[in-house]
N, C-alpha and C positions, 0 to 999 in steps of 0.2 A: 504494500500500500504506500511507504515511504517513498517508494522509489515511482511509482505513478506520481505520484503528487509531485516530486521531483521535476517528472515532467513536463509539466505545467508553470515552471516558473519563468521567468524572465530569460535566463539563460539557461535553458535545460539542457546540453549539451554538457557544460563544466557540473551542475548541479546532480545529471542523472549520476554522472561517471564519480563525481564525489561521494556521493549515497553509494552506491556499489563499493565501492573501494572502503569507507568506511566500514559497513555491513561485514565485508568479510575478515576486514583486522577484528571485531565484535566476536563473528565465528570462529577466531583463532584463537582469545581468549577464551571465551564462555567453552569453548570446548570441555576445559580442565573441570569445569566445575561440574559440568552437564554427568562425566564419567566420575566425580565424587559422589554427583547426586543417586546416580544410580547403587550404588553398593552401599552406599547409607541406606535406599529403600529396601536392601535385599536385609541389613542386619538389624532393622527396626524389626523387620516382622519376623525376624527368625528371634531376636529379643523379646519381642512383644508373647510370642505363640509359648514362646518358654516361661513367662511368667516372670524374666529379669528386669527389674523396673531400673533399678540401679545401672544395669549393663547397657539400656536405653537412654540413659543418661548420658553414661560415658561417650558414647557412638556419635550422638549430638554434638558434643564436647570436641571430640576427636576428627569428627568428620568437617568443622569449619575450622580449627586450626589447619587442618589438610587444602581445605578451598583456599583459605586466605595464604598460605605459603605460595601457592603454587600460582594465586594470581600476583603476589609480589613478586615472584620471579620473571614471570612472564612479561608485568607490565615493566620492571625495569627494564628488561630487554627492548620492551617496545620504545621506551621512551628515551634511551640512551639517545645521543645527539645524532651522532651520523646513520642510526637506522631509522631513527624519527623523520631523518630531512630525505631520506630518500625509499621508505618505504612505499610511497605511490608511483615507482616505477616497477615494481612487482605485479599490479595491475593493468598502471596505463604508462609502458615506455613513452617515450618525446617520438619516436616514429610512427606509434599509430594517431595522435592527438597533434593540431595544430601548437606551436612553440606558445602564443599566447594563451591558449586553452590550458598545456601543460605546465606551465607558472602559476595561473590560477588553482587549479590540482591540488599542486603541491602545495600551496599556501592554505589551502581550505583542508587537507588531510591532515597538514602538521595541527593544526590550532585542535581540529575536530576531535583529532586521536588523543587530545589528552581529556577530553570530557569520556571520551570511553574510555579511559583507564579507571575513571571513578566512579563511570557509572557501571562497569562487571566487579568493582567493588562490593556493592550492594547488590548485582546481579548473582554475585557467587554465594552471599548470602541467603538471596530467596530461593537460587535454585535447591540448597543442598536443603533447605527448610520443606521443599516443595517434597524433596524424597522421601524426608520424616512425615509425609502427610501420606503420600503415598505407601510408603511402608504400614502406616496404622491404617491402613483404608478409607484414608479420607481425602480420596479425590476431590469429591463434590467439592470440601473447602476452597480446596488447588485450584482446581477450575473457575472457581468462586470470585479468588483474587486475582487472576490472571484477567479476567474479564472486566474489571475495574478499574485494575492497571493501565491495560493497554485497550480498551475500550473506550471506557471513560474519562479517564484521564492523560492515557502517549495520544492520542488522536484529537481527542482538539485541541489541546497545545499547541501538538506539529501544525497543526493547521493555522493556530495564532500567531507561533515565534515564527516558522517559515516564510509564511506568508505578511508579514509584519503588521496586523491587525490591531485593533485600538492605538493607531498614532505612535506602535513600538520598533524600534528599529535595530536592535541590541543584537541580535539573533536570527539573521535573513536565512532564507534558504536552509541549506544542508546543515548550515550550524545548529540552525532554532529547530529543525527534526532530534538534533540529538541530545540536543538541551532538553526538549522533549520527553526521550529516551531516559533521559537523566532521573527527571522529575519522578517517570512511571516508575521505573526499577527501585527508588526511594520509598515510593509508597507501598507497592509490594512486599517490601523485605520488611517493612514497616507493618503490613497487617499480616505476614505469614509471622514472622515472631511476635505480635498478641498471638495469634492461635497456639504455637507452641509451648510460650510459656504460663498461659492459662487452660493448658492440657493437664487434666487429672490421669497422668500414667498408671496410676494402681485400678480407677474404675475404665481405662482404655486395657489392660490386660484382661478383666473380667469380659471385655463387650468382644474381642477377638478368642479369648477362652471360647466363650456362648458362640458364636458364627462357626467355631472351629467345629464345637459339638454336634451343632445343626446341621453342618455341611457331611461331617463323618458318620452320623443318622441317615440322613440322604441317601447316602453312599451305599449303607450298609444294607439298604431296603431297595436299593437299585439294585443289587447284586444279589439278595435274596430273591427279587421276583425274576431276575434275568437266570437264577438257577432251576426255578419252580418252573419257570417256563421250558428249558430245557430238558427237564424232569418229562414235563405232558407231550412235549415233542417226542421225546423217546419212549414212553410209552406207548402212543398212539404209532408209532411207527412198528414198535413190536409188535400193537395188535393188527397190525393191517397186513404185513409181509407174510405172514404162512396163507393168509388169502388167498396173497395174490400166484 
């Protein structure tokens, strides 16, 4: 959507090519956090089914120290001087882009790239919060605040600061998208920790305990009738054969 809107601006030529290029320094980031998120969700619920509330603790604990290292290593890298000033040749060399276009590039990627370094800040924060949600089965929350996030609040911004609406001019184009970007990831990481830390872990064991039981009843009456049935199949097979 960033990048439609992109092209609609004034100069959508330097603006698209700057949105892409930033987007994916973003994905190179948010990568690290995206694969914390995930093994967070895998030992919340293998914590949660065990009944370790304590061990659920630790996980949380342990799983953002791991985000935020690994986004400070990343973004020092990114932000170091000489990879900073020519990291949008990695995208868009000066051979595919006119000379004037590619000065602008790179002056709008240097400036851009440090707002996303702050903002997969708080992005490595809600992601790995997002697994703890998902690990205890509570997408709906996930989904909840993702949609607030960037529903409600990254899209009409982008649409305010980009497009420089009520007389602001702070933030044009691709900057005021990720300014944008900034804002939503704040508020995210901002309502997925209320959810976390006004999580009652001892009655979230009991409520996965109970689904655990439910689902393993299920199961066990799935496999009962799928026996019983097999049972009247073979029966009725026996009496039909010397029939025939």
């Amino acid at each position: 959507i960033l990048v439609i809107m992109a092209g609609t601006l004034s100069n959508p030529t330097v603006e698209v090519v700057t949105t892409i290029i930033c987007m994916n320094i973003t994905g190179i980031i948010f990568i690290f956090s995206s694969g914390a998120s995930v093994a967070v969700c895998v030992k919340i619920g293998a914590a949660l089914g065990a009944a370790k509330v304590s061990t659920t603790k630790s996980i949380i604990r342990g799983g953002l120290a791991i985000c935020l290292v690994q986004w400070a290593v990343v973004s020092t890298i990114i932000l170091y001087g000489p990879v900073r000033h020519h990291l949008y040749l990695l995208f868009a060399p000066p051979s595919t882009t006119p000379a004037t276009n590619s000065l602008q590039i790179k002056n709008n990627v240097e400036t851009i790239v440090i707002i996303i370094v702050i903002q997969q800040f708080f992005d490595a924060i809600k992601e790995l919060e997002n697994g703890v949600l998902r690990g205890g089965g509570r997408q709906f929350l996930g989904l909840l605040t993702s949609f607030i996030a960037y529903a409600v609040v990254l899209l009409p911004a982008a649409y305010i600061l980009g497009f420089q609406k009520f007389d602001q001019t702070w933030a044009p184009g691709a900057l005021g998208f990720f300014s944008a970007a900034l804002v939503a990831s704040v508020v995210h990481a901002l309502l997925n920790t209320i959810l976390i830390l006004t999580t009652n872990w001892k009655r979230e064991v009991k409520r996965v305990l109970k689904s655990h039981s439910r689902a393993s009843a299920e199961e066990d009456d799935r496999k009962k009738r799928a026996a019983e049935r097999r049972a009247a199949e073979s029966k009725v097979a026996g009496v039909v054969s010397p029939t025939c």
